[in-house]
Phi, psi and omega in degrees: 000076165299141194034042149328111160202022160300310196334298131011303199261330204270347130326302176295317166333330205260339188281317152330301178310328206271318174273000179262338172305310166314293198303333183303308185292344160251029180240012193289332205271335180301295162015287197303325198293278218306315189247044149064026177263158176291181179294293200318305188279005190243357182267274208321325152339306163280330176291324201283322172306297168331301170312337170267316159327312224241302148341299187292311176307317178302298213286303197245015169319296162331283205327316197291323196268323162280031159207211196231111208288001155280353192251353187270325164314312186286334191307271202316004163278303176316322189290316193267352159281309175316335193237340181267001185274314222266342172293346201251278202282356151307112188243047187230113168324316180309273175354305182288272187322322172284326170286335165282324197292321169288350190257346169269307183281018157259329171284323143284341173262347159256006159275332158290333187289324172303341148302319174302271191319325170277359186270340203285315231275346163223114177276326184276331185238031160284329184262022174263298161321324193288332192254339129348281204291296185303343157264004161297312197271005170263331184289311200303315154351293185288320191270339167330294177309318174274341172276327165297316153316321215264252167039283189310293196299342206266347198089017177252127127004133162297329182306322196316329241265310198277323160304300163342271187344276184319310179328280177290353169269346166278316153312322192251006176269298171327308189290336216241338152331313201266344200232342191298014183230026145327149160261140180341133165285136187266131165289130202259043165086320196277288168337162150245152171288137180293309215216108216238218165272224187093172189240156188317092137320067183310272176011278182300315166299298171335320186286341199267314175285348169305324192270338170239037149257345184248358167282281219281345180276334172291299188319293169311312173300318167304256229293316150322332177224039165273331183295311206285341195280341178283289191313319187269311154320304187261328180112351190270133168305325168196102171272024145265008165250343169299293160309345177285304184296000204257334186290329219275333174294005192276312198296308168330271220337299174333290167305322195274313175290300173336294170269019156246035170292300162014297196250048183312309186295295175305313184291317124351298181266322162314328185292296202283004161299282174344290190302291185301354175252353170300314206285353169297310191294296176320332177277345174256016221251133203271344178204161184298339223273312180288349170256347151318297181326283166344283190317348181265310144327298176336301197275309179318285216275328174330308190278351166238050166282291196312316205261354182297297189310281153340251183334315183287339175256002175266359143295347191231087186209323195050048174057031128275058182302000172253351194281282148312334165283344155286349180278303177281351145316300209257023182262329179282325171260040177248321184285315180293314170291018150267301208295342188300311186301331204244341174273000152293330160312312158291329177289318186273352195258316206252318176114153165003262187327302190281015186291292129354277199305326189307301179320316188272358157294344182286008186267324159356288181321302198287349175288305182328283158003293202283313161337279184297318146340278186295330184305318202254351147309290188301329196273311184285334166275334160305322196276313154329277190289011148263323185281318176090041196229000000 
């Protein structure tokens, strides 16, 4: 596969998402300023993406596998310079809003159909690529939020963001234009295959969205109330350099499982053994200074649940790979709109802390899960090698 370098563009696709995600949340309060919302009405503001997000996977999973998710990635690119051009140049609320909502439901559906599309699209080096790529959207994530504060501050329009946006999705409907007739990687027998035959497994998926509906419902409730837990608790300014580091350790993390995909299942199962008992110590931790410290463990087995789960799920997958990474799209945002809400809930009831430590009983769920996962990875490679399929 000479000069191969899709890989290359269906990253940046992925990096884009990770930065309009970032930029949105941080540009919701200039937002709020510009159309005149309450607190109450910049959360429903944030919701209508979340809601599209969460959208998107049911409507087009299927739609993605049966047909050819490289042209279907270019529709949805095109769709989505369209609605962030027309959010940059609009001062019409309606506007904004029909344009955030098409800008979540394209930007989830082109990070699963590109996952989908790099697993089919390299069988030999895909699940090396998966932990790459899935550190694009924590990279994309981190740098937003700091070129817009730098933005922000110089007196450049909350819009710009959105222009970025439209930018880099037009480099990359080029790049993937230009590179999409590359040929397939072949497997030489030696490897194992990213994303191969075999039959549909529900089961083995379903337990894998269980393990990333209660990692992405921690995450959110963690990241979300790590400010409140320094401020109100510790006394402390920062727990906005604790979030920072708990995203920035994701990416190594990430980048690290790529390259040890092999053994995706055990690093797996070592994270949710991990995250709850770090995350005990951490909610009891007598200074801001030891849950910095935390967060950096933390964060390692945090970042690498998604790209274990994506590799790990392309066994049950019978080469419905968009069928399934969509299913786990909408297992994570169905977990950040549970878990957010209730460990805000548990926070008012309990305090901070014990709020926090509540989150990490739910990981139980998630040991069971991986636990049966691998069991039924194996039994399923048994039945391979018997069947001979």
């Amino acid at each position: 596969m000479k000069k191969d370098i899709l890989w290359l563009f269906l990253f940046l696709v992925v990096f884009v998402n990770g930065f309009e995600a970032g930029g949105y949340q941080a540009s919701l309060y200039e937002i709020g300023q510009t159309y005149d919302l309450s607190v109450t009405h910049m959360g429903l503001f944030a919701s209508v993406e979340l809601l599209a997000t969460m959208l998107a996977p049911l409507v087009l999973g299927r739609w993605a596998d049966r047909t050819d998710k490289l042209k279907d990635i270019l529709l949805l690119l095109a769709v989505q310079a369209v609605f962030a051009l027309s959010v940059f140049f609009s001062t019409q609320q309606i506007i904004f809003v029909v344009g955030i909502f098409f800008l979540g439901l394209t930007t989830s559906a082109l990070q699963f159909i590109a996952i989908a599309a790099l697993a089919d699209r390299y069988p030999v080096s895909g699940k090396k690529k998966i932990g790459f790529i899935t550190s694009m959207y924590a990279f994309g994530a981190l740098v937003a939020p700091l070129i817009i504060s730098y933005y922000l501050k110089r007196n450049v329009d909350w819009r710009a963001l959105f222009m970025m946006i439209a930018a880099g999705t037009v480099i990359a409907f080029v790049g993937i234009t230009v590179s999409k007739n590359g040929g397939k990687e072949i497997p030489d027998g030696t490897r194992e295959e990213t994303a191969g035959g075999g039959r549909f497994v529900l089961i083995g998926i379903l337990l894998l969205c269980v393990v990333m509906f209660i990692y992405v419902g921690f995450e959110n409730g963690f990241a979300f109330f790590i400010d409140t837990l320094f401020t109100d608790v510790f006394k402390s300014s920062l727990g906005k350099y604790a979030l920072s580091l708990f995203w920035a350790v994701m990416i190594p993390s990430r980048i690290l499982v790529g390259y040890f995909s092999r053994y995706s299942q055990k690093i797996l199962l070592a994270s949710v053994i991990a995250i709850p008992v770090v995350t005990a110590a951490l909610s009891l931790a007598p200074n801001g200074y030891v849950v910095i410290a935390l967060c950096v463990p933390l964060s390692l087995a945090c970042g690498a649940i998604y790209p274990c789960v994506l590799t790990t799920v392309l066994k049950f997958t019978g080469g419905k790979t968009a069928t399934a990474t969509g299913m786990i799209t909408v297992s994570t945002g169905l977990g950040g709109v549970v878990f957010t809400a209730l460990t805000g809930i548990l926070a008012g009831a309990l305090g901070v802390r014990y709020a926090i430590l509540s989150l990490a009983a739910f990981y139980i769920f998630s040991i069971i899960s991986v636990i049966a996962v691998i069991k039924k990875g194996e039994a399923l490679t048994d039945e391979t090698a018997q069947t001979g399929k």
